[in-house]
C-alpha positions as CSV (number, residue, x, y, z in Angstrom):
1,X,0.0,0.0,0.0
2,X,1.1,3.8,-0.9
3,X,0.1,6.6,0.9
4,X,1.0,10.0,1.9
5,X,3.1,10.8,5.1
6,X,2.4,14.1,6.5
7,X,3.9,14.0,10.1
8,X,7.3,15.5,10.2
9,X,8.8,13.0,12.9
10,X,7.4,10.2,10.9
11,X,8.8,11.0,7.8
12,X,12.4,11.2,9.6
13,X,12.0,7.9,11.1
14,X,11.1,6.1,8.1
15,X,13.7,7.9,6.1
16,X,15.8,6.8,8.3
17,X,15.3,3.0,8.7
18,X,15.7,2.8,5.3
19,X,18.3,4.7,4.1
20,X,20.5,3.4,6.9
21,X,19.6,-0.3,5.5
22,X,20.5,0.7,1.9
23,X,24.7,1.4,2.7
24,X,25.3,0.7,-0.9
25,X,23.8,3.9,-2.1
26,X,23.3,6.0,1.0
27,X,26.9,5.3,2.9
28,X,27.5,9.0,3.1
29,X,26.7,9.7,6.6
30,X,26.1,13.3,5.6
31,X,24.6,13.1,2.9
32,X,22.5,10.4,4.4
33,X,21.6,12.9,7.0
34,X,20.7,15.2,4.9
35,X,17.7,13.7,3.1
36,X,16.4,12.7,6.8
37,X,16.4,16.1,7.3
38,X,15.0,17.3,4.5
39,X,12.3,15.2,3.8
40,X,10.3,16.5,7.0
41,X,9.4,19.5,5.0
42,X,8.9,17.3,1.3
43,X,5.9,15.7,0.0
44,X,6.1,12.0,0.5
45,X,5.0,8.6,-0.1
46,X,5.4,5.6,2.0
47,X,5.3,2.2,0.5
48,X,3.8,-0.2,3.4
49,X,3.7,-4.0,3.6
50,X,0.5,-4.8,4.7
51,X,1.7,-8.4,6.6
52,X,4.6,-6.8,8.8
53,X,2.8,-6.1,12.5
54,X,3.2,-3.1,13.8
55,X,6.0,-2.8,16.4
56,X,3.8,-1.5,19.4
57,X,2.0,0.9,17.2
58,X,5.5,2.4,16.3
59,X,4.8,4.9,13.1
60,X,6.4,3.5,10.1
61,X,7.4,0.1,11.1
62,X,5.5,-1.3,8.2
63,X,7.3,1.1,5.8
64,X,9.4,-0.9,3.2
65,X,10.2,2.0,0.3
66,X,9.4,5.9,0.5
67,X,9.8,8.6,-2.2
68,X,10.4,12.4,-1.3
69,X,9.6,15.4,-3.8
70,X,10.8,19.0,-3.6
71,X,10.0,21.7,-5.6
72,X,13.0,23.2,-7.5
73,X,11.0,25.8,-9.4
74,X,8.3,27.2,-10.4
75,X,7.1,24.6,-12.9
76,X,9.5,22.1,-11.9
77,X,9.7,19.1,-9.1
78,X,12.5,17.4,-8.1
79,X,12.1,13.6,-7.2
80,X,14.7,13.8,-4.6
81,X,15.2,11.1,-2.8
82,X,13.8,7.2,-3.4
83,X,14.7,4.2,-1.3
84,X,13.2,0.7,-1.6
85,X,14.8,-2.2,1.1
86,X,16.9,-4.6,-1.2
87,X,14.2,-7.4,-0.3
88,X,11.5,-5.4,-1.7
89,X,13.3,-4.8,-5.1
90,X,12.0,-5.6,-8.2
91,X,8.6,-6.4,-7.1
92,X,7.0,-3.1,-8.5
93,X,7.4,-1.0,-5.2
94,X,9.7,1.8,-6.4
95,X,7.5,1.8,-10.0
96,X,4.2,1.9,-7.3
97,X,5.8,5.1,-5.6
98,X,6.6,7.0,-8.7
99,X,3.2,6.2,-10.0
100,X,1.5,7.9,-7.1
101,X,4.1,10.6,-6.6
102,X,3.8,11.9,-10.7
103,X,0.0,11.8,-10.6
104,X,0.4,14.4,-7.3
105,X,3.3,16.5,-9.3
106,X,0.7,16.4,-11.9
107,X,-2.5,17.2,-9.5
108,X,-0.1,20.0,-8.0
109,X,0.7,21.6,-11.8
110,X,4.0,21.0,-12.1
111,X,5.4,20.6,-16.3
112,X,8.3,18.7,-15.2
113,X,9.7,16.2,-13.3
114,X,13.8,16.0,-12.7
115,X,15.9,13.4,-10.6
116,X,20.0,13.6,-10.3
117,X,21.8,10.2,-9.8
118,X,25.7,9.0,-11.4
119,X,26.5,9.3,-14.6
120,X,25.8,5.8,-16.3
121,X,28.7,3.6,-16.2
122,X,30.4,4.0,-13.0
123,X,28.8,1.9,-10.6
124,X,26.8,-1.3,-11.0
125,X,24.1,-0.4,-8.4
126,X,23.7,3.5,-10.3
127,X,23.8,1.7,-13.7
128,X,20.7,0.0,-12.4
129,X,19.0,3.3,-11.1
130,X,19.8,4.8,-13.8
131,X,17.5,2.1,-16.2
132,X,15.2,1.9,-13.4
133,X,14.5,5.8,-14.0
134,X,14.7,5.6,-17.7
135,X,12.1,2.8,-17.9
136,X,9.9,4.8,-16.0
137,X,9.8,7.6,-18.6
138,X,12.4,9.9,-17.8
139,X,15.1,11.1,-20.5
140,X,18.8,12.4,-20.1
141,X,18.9,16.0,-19.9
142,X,22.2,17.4,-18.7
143,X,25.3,15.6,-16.8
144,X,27.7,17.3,-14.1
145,X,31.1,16.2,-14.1
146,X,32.0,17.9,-10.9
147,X,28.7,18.9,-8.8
148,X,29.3,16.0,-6.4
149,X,33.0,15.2,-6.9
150,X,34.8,13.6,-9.8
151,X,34.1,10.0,-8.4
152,X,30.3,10.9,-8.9
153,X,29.6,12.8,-12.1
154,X,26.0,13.9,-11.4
155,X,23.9,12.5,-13.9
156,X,20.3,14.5,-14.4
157,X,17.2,13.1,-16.0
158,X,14.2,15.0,-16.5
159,X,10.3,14.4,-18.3
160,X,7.5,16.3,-18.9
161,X,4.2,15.9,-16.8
162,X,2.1,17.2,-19.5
């Protein structure tokens, strides 16, 4: 199940849990941090599975993949950070999240949607982001060699909501 998160505490926590489970693309403790952070004050969806009990009512104990947005101009939203846990891939979670979270960029009038990630062909677990992203619509627009570090060229893909 998808839904929206709207308490701030909540969103942290479950930011949280599964960043710090995904090491492999969110090792950068401040980086890491960061999103936590940041997604308090983002729109976002939590992906929930349904047969995990709660842990004594604890908010997002269920959560298994979230999806943050942030507006980075007038016409334009930024999908800005996306985490699935690694025994939840490829079973139509992440493609769930974006679903949802396009059809509110859309609701919300946004023309465009844009999401940064490494430049194709430097890491295996990127290289599959990066197709993950492309299958679900979105097209190269510009690459960064330096925005991150040179390790990290920042790769950014972009499509239209119209």
């Amino acid at each position: 199940m998808v839904r929206l998160l709207e308490d701030k505490d909540e969103k942290r926590r479950v930011v949280r849990k599964i960043l710090e489970a995904l090491p492999d693309w969110f090792g950068i403790e401040e980086s890491r941090e960061q999103y936590i952070r940041e997604s308090a004050d983002q729109i976002m969806l939590v992906a929930e599975d349904e047969d995990i009990p709660a842990k004594d009512g604890e908010p997002g104990s269920k959560a298994v993949g979230f999806l943050c947005l942030k507006q980075t101009g007038n016409a334009t939203v930024e999908l800005a950070v996306m985490g699935v846990l690694a025994e939840y891939h490829r079973k139509g979670i992440g493609r769930e999240l974006f679903k949802e979270a396009k059809r509110i960029a859309q609701e919300k009038g946004y023309s465009f949607m844009q999401v940064k990630t490494v430049e194709m062909g430097h890491y295996d677990d990127y290289d599959a982001t990066n197709r993950f992203y492309i299958s679900l619509g979105f097209q190269e627009f510009e690459m960064f060699p330096l925005l991150w570090d040179e390790a990290n060229p920042c790769q950014i893909y972009v499509m239209s909501l119209k």
